[in-house]
C-alpha positions in Angstrom: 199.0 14.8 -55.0 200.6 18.5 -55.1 199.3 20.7 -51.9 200.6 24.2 -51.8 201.5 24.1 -48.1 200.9 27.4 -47.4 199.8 26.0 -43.8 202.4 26.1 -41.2 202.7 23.5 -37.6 201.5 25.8 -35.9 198.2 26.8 -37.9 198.3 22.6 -37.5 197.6 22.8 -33.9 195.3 25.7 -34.0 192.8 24.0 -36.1 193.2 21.0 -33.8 192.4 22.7 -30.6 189.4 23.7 -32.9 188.6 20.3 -33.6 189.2 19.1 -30.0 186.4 22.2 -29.1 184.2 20.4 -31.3 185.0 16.9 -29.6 184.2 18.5 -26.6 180.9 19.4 -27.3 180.4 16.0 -28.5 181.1 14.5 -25.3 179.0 17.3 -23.5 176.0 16.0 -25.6 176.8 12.1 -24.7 178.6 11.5 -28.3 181.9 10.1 -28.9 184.1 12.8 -28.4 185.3 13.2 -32.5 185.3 17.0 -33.9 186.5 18.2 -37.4 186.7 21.4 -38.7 187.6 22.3 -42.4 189.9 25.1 -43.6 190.1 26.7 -46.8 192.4 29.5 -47.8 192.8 30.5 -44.1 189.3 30.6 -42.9 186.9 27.8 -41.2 184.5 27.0 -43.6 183.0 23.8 -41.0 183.0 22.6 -38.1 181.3 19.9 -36.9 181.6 17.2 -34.2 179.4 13.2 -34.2 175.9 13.4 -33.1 175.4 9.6 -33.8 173.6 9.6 -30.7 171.5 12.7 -30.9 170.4 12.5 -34.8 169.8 8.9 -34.9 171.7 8.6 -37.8 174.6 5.9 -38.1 176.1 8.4 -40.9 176.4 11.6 -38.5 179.9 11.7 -38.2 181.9 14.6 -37.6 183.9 14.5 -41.3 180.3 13.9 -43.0 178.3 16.5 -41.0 181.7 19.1 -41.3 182.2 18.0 -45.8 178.1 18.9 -46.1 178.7 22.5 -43.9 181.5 23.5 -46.1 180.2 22.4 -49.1 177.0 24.5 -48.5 179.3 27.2 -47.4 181.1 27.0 -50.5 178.1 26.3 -52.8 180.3 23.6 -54.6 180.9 19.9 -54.2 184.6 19.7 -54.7 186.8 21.0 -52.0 189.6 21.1 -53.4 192.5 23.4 -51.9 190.6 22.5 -48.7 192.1 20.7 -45.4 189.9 18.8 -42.6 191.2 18.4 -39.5 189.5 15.5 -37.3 190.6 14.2 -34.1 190.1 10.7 -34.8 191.5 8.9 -37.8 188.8 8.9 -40.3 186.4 5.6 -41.0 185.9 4.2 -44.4 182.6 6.0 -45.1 184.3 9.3 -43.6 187.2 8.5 -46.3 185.6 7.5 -48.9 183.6 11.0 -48.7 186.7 12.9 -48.1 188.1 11.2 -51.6 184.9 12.0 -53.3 185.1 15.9 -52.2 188.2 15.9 -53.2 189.4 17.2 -49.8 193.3 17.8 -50.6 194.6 17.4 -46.8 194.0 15.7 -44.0 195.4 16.6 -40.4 195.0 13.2 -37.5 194.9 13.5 -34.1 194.9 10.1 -33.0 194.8 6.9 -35.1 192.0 4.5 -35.0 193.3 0.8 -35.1 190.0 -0.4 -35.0 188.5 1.4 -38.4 190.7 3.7 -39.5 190.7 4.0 -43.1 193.7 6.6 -43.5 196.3 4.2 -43.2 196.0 1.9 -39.9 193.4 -0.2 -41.2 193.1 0.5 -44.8 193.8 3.7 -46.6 191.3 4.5 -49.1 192.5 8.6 -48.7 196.0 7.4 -50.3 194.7 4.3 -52.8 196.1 4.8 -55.9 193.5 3.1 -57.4 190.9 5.7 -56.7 190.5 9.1 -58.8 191.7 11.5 -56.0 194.5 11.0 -53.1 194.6 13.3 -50.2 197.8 14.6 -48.6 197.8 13.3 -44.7 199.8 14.5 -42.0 199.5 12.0 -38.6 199.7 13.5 -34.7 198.7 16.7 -34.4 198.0 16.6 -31.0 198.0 13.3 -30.6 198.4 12.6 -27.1 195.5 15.1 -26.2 193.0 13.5 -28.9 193.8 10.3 -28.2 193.1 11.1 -23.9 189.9 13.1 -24.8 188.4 9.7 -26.1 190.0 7.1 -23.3 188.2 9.5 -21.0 185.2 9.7 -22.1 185.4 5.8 -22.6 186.3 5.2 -19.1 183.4 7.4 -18.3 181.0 5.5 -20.0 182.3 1.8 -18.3 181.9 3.2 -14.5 
């Protein structure tokens, strides 16, 4: 998979502290604290954070709710040239979407040993076996997405 790079570490965190604004509102609204945002050729296209919780839907997460924004923004369903940022590794439906939109990049805050599906519990965004692979980077402001979510956790448990 060939990606341009015409994004730099620093645009990296930028877009992250986007996502984390996302996550943020998440947690504000009683959600897991997850936010995405997607960039394409400089610009946010989507944004989007969970609202499990709020929709009553098991398939609100923030990649799904932030792939349907852009591709609405867009008016296509292929996103190629495109990169999500998401503070939480993505699941395996949130992958398998990402694959299907042909997303090109993905930017990781934290990993998810649980169900992440980018490569700490599976990685269906880099299975050669599939029609598309996307291009990951790990750690983008990893320490803060990863203590946005054990807050919010430890919240929940007092």
């Amino acid at each position: 998979m060939v990606f341009d790079g015409t994004i730099c570490a620093g645009d990296d965190e930028k877009y992250m502290r986007e996502a984390l604004n996302e996550a943020a509102q998440a947690a504000a609204e009683g959600e897991v604290p997850v936010g995405a945002v997607i960039v394409k050729d400089g610009r946010i296209i989507a944004r989007a954070h969970n609202t499990i919780e709020t929709a009553h839907r098991s398939s609100a997460h923030a990649e799904m709710l932030a792939i349907d924004a852009a591709e609405e923004e867009l008016g296509a369903k292929w996103l190629s040239g495109a990169t999500m940022y998401v503070t939480l590794e993505p699941c395996s439906m949130c992958a398998g979407a990402m694959v299907l939109a042909r997303i090109s990049r993905l930017v990781i805050g934290a990993d998810d040993p649980k169900t992440g599906a980018c490569g700490s519990l599976y990685d269906i965004a880099g299975d050669g076996k599939l029609n598309h692979r996307i291009e990951i980077t790990r750690g983008v402001l990893g320490d803060e997405c990863s203590a946005v979510l054990k807050d919010f956790f430890r919240s929940r448990r007092k």
